[in-house]
Structures are given as C-alpha cells and as structure tokens.
BATI-287902 format. One line per field, with one value per residue: residue number from 1; x, y, z of N, C-alpha, C in turn; chain. Coordinates in steps of 0.1 Angstrom, whole numbers, plus 5000, padded with zeros to 4 digits. Layout:
<atoms>
nuza NUM,... $
n.px X,... $
n.py Y,... $
n.pz Z,... $
ca.px X,... $
ca.py Y,... $
ca.pz Z,... $
c.px X,... $
c.py Y,... $
c.pz Z,... $
lumba A,... $
</atoms>
This chain:
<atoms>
nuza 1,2,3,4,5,6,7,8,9,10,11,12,13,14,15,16,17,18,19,20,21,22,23,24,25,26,27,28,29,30,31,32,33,34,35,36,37,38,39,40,41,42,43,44,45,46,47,48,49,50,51,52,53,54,55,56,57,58,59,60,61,62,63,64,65,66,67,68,69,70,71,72,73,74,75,76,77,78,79,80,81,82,83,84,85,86,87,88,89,90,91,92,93,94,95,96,97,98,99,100,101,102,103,104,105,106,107,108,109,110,111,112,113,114,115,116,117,118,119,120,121,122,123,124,125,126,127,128,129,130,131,132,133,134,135,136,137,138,139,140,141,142,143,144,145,146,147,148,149,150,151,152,153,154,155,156,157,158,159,160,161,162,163,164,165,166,167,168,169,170,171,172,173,174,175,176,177,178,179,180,181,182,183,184,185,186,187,188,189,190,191,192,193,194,195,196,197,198,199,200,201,202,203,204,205,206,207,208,209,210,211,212,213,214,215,216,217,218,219,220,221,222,223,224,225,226,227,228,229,230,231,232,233,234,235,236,237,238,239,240,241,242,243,244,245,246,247,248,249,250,251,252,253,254,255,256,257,258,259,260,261,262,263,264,265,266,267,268,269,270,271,272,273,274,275,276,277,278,279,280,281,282,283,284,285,286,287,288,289,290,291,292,293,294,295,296,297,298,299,300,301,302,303,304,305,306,307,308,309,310,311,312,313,314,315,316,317,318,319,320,321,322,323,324,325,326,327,328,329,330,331,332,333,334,335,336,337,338,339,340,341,342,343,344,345,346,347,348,349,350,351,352,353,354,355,356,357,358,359,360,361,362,363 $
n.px 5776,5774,5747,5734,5745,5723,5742,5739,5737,5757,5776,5773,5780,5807,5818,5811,5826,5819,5806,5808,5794,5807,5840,5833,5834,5848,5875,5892,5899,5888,5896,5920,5915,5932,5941,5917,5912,5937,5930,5907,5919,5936,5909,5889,5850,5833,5804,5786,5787,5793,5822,5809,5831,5826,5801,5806,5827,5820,5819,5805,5780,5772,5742,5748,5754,5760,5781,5800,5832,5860,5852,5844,5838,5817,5797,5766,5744,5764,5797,5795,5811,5834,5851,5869,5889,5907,5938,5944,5962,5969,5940,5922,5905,5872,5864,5841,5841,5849,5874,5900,5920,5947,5949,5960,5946,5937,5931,5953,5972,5981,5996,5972,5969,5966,5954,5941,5920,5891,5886,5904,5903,5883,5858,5863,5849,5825,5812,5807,5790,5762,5761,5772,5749,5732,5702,5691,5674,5676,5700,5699,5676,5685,5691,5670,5662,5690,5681,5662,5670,5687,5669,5654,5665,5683,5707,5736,5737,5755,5770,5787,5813,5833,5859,5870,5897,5902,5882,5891,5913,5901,5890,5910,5936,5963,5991,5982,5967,5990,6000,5982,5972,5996,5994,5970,5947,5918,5909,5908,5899,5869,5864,5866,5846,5821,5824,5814,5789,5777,5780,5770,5743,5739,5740,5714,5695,5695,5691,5662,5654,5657,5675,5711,5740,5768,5791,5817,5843,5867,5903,5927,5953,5980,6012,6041,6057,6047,6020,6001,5999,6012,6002,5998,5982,5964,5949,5943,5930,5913,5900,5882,5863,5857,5852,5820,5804,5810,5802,5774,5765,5768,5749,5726,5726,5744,5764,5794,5819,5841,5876,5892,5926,5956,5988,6015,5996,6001,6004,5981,5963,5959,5947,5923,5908,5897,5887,5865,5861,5862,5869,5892,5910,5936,5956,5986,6010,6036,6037,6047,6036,6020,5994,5994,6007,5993,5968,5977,5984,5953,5934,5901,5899,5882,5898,5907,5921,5956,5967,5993,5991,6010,6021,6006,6009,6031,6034,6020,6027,6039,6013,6004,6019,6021,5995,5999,6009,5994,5967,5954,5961,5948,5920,5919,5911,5889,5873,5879,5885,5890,5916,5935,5957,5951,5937,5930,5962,5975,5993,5988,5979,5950,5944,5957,5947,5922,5930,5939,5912,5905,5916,5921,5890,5883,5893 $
n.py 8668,8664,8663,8633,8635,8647,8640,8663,8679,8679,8683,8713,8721,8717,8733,8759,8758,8754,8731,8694,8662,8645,8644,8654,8618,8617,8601,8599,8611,8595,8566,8547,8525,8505,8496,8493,8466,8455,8449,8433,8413,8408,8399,8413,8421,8443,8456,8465,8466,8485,8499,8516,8543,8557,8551,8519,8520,8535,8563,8597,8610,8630,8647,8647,8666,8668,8689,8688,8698,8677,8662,8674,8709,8716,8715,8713,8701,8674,8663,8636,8609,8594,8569,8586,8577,8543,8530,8500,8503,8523,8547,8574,8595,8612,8631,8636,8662,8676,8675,8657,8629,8606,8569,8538,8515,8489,8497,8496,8506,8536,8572,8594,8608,8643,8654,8679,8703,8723,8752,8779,8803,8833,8833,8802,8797,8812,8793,8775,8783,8778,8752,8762,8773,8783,8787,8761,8740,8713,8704,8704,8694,8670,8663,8660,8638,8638,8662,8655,8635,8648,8659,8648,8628,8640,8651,8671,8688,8692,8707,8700,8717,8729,8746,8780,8783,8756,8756,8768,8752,8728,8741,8747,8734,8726,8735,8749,8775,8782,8798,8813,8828,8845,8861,8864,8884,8889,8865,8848,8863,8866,8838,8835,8849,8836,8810,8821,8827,8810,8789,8806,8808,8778,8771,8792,8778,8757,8761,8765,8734,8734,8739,8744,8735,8735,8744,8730,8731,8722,8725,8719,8736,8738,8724,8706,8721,8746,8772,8771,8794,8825,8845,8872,8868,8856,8874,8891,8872,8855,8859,8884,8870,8846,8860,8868,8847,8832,8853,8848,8822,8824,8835,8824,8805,8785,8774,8766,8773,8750,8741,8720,8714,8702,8695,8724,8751,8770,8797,8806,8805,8828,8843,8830,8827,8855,8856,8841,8819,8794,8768,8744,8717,8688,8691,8683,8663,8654,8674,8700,8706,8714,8709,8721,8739,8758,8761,8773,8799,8804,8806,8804,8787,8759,8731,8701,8669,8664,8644,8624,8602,8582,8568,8548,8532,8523,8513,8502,8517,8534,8551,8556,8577,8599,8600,8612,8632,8655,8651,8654,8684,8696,8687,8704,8727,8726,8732,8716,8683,8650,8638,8615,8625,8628,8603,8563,8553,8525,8512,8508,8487,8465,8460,8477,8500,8497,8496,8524,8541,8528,8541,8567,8576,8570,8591 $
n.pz 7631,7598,7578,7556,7524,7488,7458,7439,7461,7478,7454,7449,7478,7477,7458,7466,7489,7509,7545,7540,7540,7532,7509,7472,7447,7424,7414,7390,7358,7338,7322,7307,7273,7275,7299,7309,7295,7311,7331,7329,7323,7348,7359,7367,7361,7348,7355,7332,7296,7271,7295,7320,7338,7361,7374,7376,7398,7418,7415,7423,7401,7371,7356,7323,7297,7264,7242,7220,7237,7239,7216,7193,7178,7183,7165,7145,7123,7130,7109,7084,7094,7076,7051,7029,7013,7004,7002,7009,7030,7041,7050,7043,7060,7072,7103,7128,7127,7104,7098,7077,7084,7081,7086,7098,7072,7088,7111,7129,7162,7163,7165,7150,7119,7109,7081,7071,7082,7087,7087,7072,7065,7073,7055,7050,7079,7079,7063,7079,7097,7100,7109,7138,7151,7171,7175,7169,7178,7180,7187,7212,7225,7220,7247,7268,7280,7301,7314,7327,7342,7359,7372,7388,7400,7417,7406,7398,7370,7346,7319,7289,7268,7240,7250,7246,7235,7225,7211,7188,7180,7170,7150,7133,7132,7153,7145,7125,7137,7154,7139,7131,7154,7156,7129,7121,7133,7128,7123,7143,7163,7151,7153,7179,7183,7174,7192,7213,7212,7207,7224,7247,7236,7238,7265,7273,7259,7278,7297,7302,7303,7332,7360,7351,7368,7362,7337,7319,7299,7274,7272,7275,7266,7275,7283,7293,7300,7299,7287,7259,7243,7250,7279,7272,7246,7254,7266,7249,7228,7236,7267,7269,7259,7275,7294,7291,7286,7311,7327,7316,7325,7350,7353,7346,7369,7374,7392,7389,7365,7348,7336,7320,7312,7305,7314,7327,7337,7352,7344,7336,7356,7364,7346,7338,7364,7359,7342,7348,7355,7377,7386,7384,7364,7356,7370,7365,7379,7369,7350,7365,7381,7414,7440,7462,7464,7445,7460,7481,7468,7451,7467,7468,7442,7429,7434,7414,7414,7408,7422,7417,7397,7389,7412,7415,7402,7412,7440,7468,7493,7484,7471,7497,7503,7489,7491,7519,7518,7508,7506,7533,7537,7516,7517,7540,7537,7517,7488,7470,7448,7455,7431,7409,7384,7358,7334,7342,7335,7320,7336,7357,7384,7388,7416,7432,7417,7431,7458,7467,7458,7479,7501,7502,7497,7527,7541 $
ca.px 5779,5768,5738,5739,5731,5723,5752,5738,5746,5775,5785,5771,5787,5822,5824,5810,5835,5806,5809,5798,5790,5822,5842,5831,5843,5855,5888,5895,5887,5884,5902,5926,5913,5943,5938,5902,5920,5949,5922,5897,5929,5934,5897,5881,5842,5828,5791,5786,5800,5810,5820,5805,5838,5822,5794,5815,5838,5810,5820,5794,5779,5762,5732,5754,5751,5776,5778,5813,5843,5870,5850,5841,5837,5800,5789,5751,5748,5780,5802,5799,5822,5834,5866,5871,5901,5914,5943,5942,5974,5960,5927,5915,5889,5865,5858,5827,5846,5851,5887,5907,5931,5948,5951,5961,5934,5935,5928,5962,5972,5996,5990,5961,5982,5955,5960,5936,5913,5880,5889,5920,5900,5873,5851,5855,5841,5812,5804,5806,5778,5750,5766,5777,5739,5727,5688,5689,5664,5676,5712,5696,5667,5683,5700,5663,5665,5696,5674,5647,5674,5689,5657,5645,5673,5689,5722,5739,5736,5773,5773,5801,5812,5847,5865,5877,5911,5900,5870,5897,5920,5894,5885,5920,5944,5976,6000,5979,5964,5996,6010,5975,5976,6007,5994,5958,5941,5910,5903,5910,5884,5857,5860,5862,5831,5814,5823,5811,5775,5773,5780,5753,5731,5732,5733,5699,5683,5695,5682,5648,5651,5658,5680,5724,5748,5779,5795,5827,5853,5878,5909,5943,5961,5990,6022,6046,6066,6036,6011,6006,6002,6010,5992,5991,5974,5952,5941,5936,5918,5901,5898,5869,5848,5853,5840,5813,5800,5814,5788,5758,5768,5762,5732,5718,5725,5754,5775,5807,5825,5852,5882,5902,5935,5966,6002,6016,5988,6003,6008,5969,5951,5948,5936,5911,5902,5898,5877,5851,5867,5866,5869,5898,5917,5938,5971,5994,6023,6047,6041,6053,6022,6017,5984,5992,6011,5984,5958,5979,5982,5942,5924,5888,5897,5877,5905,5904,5929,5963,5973,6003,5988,6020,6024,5998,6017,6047,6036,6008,6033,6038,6004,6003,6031,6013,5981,5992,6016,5987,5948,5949,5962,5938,5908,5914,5910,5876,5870,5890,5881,5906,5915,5944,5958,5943,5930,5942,5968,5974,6007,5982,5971,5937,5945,5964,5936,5912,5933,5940,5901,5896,5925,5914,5876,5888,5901 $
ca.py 8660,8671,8652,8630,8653,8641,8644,8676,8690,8676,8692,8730,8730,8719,8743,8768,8761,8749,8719,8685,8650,8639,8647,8644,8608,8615,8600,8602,8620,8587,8551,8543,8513,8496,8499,8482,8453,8443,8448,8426,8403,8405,8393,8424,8420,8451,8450,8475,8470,8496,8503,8532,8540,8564,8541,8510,8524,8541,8577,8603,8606,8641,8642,8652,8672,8666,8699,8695,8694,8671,8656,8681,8719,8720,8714,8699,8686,8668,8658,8626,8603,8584,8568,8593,8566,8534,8519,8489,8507,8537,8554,8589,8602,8622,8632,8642,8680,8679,8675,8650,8620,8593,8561,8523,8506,8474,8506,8497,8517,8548,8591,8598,8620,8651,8664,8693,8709,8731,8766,8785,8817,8838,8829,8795,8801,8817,8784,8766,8791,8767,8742,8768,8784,8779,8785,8751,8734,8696,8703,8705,8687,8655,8656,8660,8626,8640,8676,8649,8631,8659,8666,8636,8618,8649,8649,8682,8691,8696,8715,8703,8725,8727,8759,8789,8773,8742,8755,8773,8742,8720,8741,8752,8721,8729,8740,8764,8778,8787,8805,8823,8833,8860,8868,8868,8887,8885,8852,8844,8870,8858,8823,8835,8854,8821,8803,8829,8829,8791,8784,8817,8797,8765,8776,8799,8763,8741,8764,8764,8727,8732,8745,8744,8734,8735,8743,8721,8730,8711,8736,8713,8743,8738,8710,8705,8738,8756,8775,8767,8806,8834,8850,8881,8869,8848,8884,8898,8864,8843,8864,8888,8858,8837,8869,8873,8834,8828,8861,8843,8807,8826,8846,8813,8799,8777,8777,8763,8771,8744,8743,8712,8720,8695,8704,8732,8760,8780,8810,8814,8805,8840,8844,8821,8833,8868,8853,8838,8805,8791,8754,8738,8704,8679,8696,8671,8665,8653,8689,8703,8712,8710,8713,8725,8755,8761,8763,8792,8810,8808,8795,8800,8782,8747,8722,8688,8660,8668,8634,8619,8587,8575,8566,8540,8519,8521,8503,8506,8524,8549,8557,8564,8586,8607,8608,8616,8645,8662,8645,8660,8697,8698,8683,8705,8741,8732,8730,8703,8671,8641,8625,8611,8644,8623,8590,8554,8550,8511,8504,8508,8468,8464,8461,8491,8513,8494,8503,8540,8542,8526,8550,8581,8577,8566,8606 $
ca.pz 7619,7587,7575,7544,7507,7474,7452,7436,7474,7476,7445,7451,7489,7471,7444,7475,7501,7523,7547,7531,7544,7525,7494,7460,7445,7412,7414,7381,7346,7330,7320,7293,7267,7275,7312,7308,7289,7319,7345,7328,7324,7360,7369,7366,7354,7349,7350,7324,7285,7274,7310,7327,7343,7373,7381,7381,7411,7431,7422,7423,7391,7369,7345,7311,7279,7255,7228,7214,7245,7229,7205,7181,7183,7186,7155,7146,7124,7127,7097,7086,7097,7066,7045,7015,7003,7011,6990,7018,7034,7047,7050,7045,7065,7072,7105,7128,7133,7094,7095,7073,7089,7077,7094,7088,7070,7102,7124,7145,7174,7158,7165,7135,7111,7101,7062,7067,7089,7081,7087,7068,7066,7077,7046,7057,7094,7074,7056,7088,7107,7100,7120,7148,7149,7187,7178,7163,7189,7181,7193,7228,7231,7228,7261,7275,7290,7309,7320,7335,7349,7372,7385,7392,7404,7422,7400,7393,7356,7337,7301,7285,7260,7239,7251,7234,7226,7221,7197,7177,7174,7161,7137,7125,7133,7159,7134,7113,7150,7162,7133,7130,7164,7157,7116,7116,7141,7124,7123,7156,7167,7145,7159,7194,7187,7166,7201,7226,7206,7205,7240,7256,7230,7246,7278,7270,7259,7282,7313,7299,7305,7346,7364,7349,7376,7360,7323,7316,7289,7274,7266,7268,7262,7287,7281,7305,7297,7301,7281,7242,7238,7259,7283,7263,7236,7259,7273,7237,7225,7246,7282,7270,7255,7283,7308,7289,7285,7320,7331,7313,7327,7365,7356,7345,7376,7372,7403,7384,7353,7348,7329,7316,7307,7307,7316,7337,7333,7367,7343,7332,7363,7370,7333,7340,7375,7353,7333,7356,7360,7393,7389,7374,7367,7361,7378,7362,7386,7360,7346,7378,7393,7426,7443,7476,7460,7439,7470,7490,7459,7447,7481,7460,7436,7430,7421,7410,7408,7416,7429,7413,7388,7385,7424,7415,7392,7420,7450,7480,7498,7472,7472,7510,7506,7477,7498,7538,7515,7502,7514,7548,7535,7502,7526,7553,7524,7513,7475,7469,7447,7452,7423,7400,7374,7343,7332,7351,7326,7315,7343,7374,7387,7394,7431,7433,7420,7445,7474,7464,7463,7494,7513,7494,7506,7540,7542 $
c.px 5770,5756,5740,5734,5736,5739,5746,5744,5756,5782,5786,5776,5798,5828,5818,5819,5827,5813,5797,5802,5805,5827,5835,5840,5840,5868,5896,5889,5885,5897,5907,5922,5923,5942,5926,5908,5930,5936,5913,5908,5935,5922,5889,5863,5837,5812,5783,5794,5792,5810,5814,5814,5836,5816,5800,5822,5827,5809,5804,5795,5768,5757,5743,5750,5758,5771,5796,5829,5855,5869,5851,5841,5825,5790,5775,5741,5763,5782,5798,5805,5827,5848,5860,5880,5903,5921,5948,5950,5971,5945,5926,5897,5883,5862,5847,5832,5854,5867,5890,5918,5931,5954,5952,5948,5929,5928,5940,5967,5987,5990,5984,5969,5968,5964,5954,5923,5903,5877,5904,5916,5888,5859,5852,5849,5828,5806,5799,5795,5766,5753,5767,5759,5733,5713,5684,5682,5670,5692,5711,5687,5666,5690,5688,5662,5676,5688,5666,5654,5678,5676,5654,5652,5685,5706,5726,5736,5750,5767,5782,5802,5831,5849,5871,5887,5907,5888,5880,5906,5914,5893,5900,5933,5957,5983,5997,5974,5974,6000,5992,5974,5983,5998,5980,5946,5927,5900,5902,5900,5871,5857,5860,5848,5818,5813,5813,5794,5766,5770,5768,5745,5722,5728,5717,5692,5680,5690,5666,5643,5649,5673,5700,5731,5768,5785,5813,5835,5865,5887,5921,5950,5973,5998,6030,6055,6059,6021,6015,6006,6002,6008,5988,5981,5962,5941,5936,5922,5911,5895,5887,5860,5848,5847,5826,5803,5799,5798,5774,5755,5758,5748,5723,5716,5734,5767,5790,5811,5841,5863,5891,5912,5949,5975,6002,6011,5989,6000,5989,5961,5948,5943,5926,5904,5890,5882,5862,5851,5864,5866,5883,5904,5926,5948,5978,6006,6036,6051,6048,6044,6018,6008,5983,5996,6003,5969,5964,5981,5967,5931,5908,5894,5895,5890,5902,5916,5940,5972,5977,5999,6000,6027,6017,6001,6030,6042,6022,6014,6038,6024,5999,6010,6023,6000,5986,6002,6007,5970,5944,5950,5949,5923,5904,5909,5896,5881,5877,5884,5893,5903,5930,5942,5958,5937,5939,5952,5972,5989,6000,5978,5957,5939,5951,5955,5930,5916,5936,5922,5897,5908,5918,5900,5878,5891,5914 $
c.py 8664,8656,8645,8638,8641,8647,8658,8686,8692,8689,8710,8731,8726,8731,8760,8772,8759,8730,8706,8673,8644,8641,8637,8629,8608,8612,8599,8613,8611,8573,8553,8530,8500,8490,8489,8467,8450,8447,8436,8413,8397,8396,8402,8419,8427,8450,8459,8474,8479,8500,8521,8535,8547,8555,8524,8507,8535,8556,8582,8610,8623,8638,8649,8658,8674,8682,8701,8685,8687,8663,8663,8700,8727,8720,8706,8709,8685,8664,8642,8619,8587,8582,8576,8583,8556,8525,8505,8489,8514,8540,8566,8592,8612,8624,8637,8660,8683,8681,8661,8643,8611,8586,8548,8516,8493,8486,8498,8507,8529,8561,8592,8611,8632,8657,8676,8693,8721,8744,8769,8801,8821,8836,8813,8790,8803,8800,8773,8769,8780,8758,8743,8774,8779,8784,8770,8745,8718,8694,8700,8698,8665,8655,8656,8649,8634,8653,8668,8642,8641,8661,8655,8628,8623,8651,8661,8681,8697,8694,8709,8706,8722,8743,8768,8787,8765,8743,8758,8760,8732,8725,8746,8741,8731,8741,8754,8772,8781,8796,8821,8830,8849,8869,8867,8871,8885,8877,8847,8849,8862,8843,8826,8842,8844,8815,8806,8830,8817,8785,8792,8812,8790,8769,8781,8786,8754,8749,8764,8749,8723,8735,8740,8742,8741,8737,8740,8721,8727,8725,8724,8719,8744,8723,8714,8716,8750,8762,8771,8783,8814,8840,8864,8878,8858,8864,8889,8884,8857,8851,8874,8881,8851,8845,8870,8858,8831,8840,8855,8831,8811,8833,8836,8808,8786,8787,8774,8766,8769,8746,8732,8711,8708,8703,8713,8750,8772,8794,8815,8809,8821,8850,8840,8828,8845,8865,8846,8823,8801,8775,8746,8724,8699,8680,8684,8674,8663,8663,8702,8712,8706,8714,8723,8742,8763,8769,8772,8801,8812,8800,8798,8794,8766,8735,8708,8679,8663,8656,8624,8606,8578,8568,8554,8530,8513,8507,8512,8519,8539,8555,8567,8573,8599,8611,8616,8633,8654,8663,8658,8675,8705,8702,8699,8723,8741,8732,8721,8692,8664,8635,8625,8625,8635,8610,8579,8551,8529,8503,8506,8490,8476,8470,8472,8502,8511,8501,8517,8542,8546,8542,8567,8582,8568,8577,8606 $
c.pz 7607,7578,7559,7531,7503,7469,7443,7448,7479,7467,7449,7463,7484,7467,7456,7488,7511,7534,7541,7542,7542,7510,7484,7455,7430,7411,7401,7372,7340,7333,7309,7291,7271,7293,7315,7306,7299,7330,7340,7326,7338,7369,7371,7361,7356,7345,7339,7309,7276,7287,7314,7341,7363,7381,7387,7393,7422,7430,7418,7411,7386,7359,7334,7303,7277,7242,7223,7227,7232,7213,7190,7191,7189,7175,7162,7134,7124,7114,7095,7090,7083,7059,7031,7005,7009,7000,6997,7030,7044,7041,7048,7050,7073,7086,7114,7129,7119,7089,7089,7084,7078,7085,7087,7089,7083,7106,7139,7149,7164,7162,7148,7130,7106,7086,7063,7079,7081,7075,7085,7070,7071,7071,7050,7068,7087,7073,7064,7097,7111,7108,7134,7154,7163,7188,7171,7178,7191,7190,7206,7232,7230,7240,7270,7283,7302,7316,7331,7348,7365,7380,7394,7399,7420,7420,7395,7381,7351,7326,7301,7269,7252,7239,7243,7228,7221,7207,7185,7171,7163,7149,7124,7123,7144,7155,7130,7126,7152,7156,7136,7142,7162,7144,7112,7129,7141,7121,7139,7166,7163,7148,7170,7196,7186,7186,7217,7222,7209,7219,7245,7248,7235,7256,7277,7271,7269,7297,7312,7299,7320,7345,7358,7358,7372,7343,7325,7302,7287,7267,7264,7261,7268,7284,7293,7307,7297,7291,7266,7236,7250,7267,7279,7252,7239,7264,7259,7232,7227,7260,7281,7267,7267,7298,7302,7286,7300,7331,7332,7321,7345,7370,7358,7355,7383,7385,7403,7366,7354,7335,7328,7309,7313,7308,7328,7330,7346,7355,7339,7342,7365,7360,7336,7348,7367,7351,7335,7359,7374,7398,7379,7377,7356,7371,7373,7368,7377,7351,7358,7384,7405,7435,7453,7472,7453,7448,7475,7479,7453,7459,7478,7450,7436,7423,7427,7402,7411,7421,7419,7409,7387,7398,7425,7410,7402,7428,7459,7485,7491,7471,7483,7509,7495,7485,7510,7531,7514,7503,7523,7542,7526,7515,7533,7551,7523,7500,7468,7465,7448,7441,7415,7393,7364,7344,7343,7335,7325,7326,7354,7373,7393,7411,7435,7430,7432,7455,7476,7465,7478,7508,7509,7502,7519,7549,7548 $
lumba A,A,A,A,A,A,A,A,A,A,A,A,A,A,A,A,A,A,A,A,A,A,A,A,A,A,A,A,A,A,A,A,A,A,A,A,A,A,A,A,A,A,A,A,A,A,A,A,A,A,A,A,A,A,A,A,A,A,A,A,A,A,A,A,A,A,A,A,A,A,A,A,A,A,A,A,A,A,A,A,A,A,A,A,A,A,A,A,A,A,A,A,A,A,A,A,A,A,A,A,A,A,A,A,A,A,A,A,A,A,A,A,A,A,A,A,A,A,A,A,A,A,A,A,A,A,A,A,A,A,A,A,A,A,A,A,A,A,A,A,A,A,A,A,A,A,A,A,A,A,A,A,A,A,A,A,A,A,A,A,A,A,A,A,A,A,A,A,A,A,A,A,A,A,A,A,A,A,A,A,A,A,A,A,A,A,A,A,A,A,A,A,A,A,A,A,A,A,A,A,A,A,A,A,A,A,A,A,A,A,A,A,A,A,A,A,A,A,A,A,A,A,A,A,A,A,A,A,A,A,A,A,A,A,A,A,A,A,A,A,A,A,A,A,A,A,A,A,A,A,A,A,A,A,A,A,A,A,A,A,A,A,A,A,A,A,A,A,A,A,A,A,A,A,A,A,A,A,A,A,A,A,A,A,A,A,A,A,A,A,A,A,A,A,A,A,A,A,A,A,A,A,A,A,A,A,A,A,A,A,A,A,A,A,A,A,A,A,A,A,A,A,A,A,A,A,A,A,A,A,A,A,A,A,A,A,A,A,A,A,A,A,A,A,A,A,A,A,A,A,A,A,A,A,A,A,A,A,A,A,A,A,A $
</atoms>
C-alpha cells in the first residue's frame, strides 16, 4: 500500500503516471456566484468569505502565481480599472487588460458588451511592450509569499499564465482576432512572439524563486463545434511558440504544462501534445467529449474533469450512473484527475454536490 505523500507528491506521481496514495481532489475548476448564493440559502456556512472554494471542500490545494490567465494578458502594470462615462444608464469602462466595455450603471447581471480592445496593429503591440517586458522584477516578486509557501508547506507550484490564444484575444477582442487570423499574418506573429518572450520571462524569475511544478494556461479556444480556428493555422501560429515555452517550462523543471480549453478540443489535442502539452482539461461532455475515448486515443495524456456537471443537478442516482460509467475506467489508466468538466453551475443542491464528493473520493 502506497504510503501517504504530501500533495506536491501526489501531484508529480499523477501528471507521471506513478502509483499514488489516492487521486488528486480537485473536483472542480471553480463555483459559480450564483451557486454560492442557493447553497448558502440551503444552510451552507462557508468558513471563508470570499470563499476559498478548494479549501472549503477539502481538495488538495497549490501555492499560485497569477501573471495574466483569464484575467488579463499579462500585463504589469495593469490598466486601471475605471468608469470613462456614466450617463446613469450605462457605463464605459476601462478595464485592467485595457479594453473598453459598457455595462448597466446598477452593475446588473447582462454579457458586458466590449467597444474596443488595445491592439488593431502591430504599432499598437509596440506601445503595449512596456507592459509585456518580463525583466520587470515586481511582476514576480509579489507572488514571493506563494514561492515560500510551496516550500514550506510542500504544495506544488502552478504558473498561471494566459495562453497563446487567449493572449491574442485579450489583446485584439474575438471579432477583430478572427478576421486577423486569415488577413494579417503579421500581427498575429508579433503577438505570438510578445507572448512566447513574456511567459520564458516569468518562468526564468519564478524558478530563481524554487523549484516550478507546473505552468497553467487559460486558452478557451474550443465551443461545442469544435475549434475557434483551425488546426492549420494553429500549426502556423501558436504550435512553434508553445514548443518552444513548453521546452523552457521542462528545462526549468516543471513536470506539467496545462491547458484550459472549453468545448470539443478532440481536433487539437494532438496539436497540443505537439507542442509539449501534456495535461489538459475540462472535457466538457455537453460538447461531446468523452473521456474514456480520449484515454485510448492519448493514454499519456494528464486529463482533468470529464464528469458530466449536469448529472448533479439530476438526481443521486444520476450521479452514480455518471461515476461507475467512467471512475473505475479513468482510475484504473493512471493520470487521471476526477472532477466536474467546469464550474458547480447554480442548479446543483448543496447535498448533491456533498454526495458526489463523498462517492467520487470513496473511488
């Protein structure tokens, strides 16, 4: 019987294919606001506000550095975040990823409408450098608390970073990103190069603080129809930056480089793979991803999540039926985290997560 590890050991025989004590317990990637609100309406009292949604539920927990992921593209300094207008109706603002929205002055719940985004050309990428410039020392040395933590506490270390897609989006908006894509090769380079500089940056800094476990990019390039661009022009524009980030990530020492990508992403895992990938997640089933298919087609690959969220809002019995399909098979592979394929969305009960927990870590 395999003796008990710290969660750092945990993590490195996972993402190794080693035998462990027991799966990691990230059963999610997070909580929806709304979600918090009928649980705490249930009887919930989370002993944490703002809840700390991992520690709350017992999962196993890594030291962090935030540089970007979904928030931003990596800037630092960041934009302000500020109202440019308000005629009491709507808002205009500013924010920290220097893009424009407008939103209703209350701040009620609607999709934030963007007016404009940072980068249209390659002269404005220039103006943005200073922001992008990875010998900036302050960008990194505040996550020092988190560097001390890993050591000290014996907690992997996760980079999270916003991915080569995902850097380009930020800085160009959807829309204008898709068109530029086909009609400006140029630009699309020059920001995949900006990103590839930024990231072997941090990286560089943040191993001079102890040792890197993991680098974590947010892409959400994938809907339920598949890729948001093709896998050609993922090989021309993202697949030599991400070998060559993905190279530095393992020199450093970093036993995982992850990939967060919603939807059905079947057509670029073995872009990814390519690319030095070897950890991905959420598999969203409702995109018609299915894990198990996934595992005899890439049996190294680290995946995560996979298990049908919407089985949780059904019934107990729905959950069982979702676990004994897929638990035992995943488990019995190796590199396998169980967890929900996104957030608990806001139609799960309290009690219903609970007991998906408890069955889940039960194996």
């Amino acid at each position: 019987m395999t003796a008990v590890m710290t969660t750092r050991e945990r993590y490195l025989a996972t993402v190794r294919f080693q035998e462990i004590d027991r799966p990691l317990r990230i059963e999610a990637i997070g909580i929806d606001d709304d979600t918090v609100a009928r649980w705490k309406d249930e009887g919930w009292e989370p002993e944490a506000d703002p809840v700390n949604f991992m520690a709350e539920f017992g999962m196993d927990v890594a030291a962090p550095a935030f540089f970007g992921a979904h928030l931003h593209p990596g800037f630092w300094p960041l934009f302000e975040e500020k109202v440019i207008k308000d005629d009491g109706h709507r808002q205009l603002v500013q924010t920290q990823s220097g893009a424009m929205l407008e939103r209703f002055s209350d701040h009620s719940m609607t999709i934030p409408h963007f007016v404009s985004f940072p980068v249209k050309t390659v002269d404005d990428l220039k103006l943005l450098m200073p922001r992008l410039d990875p010998a900036n020392k302050e960008r990194v040395d505040v996550w020092k608390w988190s560097f001390d933590m890993a050591r000290n506490v014996k907690w992997p270390l996760f980079v999270y970073c916003s991915g080569c897609f995902g850097f380009h989006r930020h800085l160009m908006g959807f829309e204008e990103l898709m068109a530029a894509y086909a009609l400006e090769p140029e630009l699309i380079h020059a920001m995949s190069a900006a990103w590839e500089a930024l990231v072997i940056g941090i990286l560089d800094r943040c191993r001079a603080h102890g040792p890197i476990d993991a680098v974590l990019f947010w892409e959400d390039m994938c809907y339920k129809n598949g890729p948001m661009i093709s896998p050609k022009m993922f090989k021309e524009y993202i697949l030599p930056y991400y070998q060559r980030v993905s190279a530095r990530a393992y020199e450093l020492g970093a036993s995982g480089v992850h990939v967060d990508t919603d939807g059905d992403c079947a057509l670029l895992i073995p872009l990814f793979l390519e690319g030095g990938v070897n950890w991905l997640e959420p598999f969203e089933v409702q995109a018609g991803m299915d894990i198990r298919v996934v595992r005899k087609n890439h049996p190294k690959l680290v995946i995560h999540g996979g298990l049908d969220k919407r089985a949780l809002a059904v019934s107990k019995k729905a959950i069982d039926a979702e676990l004994a399909a897929k638990l035992p098979f995943m488990l019995e592979r190796g590199g396998y985290i169980p967890s929900i394929d996104h957030v608990v969305p806001p139609d799960v009960p309290l009690e219903n997560w609970l007991y998906f927990l408890d069955r889940v870590r039960a194996g």
